[in-house]
C-alpha positions in Angstrom: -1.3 15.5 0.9 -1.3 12.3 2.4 -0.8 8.5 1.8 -3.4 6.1 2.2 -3.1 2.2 2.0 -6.6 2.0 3.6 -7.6 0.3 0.2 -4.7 -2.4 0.5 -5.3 -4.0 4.2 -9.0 -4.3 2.9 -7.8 -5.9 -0.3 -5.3 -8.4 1.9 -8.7 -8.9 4.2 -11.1 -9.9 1.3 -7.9 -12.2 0.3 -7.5 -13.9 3.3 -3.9 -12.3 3.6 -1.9 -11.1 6.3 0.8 -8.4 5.8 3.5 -11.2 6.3 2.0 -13.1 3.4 2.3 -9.5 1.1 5.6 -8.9 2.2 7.1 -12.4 1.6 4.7 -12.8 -2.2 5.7 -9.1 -3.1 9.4 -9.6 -2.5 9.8 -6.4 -0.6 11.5 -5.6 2.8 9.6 -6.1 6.5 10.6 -2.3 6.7 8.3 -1.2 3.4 5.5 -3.2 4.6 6.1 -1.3 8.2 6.2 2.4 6.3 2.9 1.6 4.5 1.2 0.8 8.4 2.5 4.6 9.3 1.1 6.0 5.7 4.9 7.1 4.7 5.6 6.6 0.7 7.2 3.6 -0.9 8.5 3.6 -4.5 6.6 3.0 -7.6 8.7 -0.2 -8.0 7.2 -1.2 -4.8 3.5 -0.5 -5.7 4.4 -2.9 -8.6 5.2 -5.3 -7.3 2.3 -5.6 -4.5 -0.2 -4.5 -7.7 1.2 -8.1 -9.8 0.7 -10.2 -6.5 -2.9 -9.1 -5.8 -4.0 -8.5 -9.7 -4.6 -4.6 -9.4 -4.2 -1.0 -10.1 -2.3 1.4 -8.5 -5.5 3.4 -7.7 -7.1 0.0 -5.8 -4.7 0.0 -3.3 -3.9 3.8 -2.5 -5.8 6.9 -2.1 -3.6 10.6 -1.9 -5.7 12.5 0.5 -6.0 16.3 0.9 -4.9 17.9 4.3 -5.4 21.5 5.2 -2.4 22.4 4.2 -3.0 21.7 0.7 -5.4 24.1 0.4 -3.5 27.2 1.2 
């Protein structure tokens, strides 16, 4: 499986938010908000805290998708 944040650079789009404005609202590290571009995993702690700045749920701000691999 795979990490998507498709679902969170749409959200900072409909907000009128740049990553920079995430990363310095949600308290977390330039290098988090660079791992999420590349689709690597972040911590819980960090979904958090991005979930109380933009009001949300976990699930409308990340999508696990399915590779290939998964279905062997």
């Amino acid at each position: 499986m795979i990490v998507s944040y498709k679902k969170l650079w749409k959200l900072l789009i409909d907000n009128d938010m740049m990553k920079k404005d995430l990363q310095k609202s949600a308290g977390i590290s330039w290098a988090t908000v660079t791992k999420m571009s590349k689709g690597e995993i972040v911590s819980t702690e960090v979904l958090m805290k991005i979930c109380k700045v933009l009001h949300c749920n976990v699930g409308d701000i990340v999508d696990f998708v399915e590779t290939s691999d998964d279905c062997d």
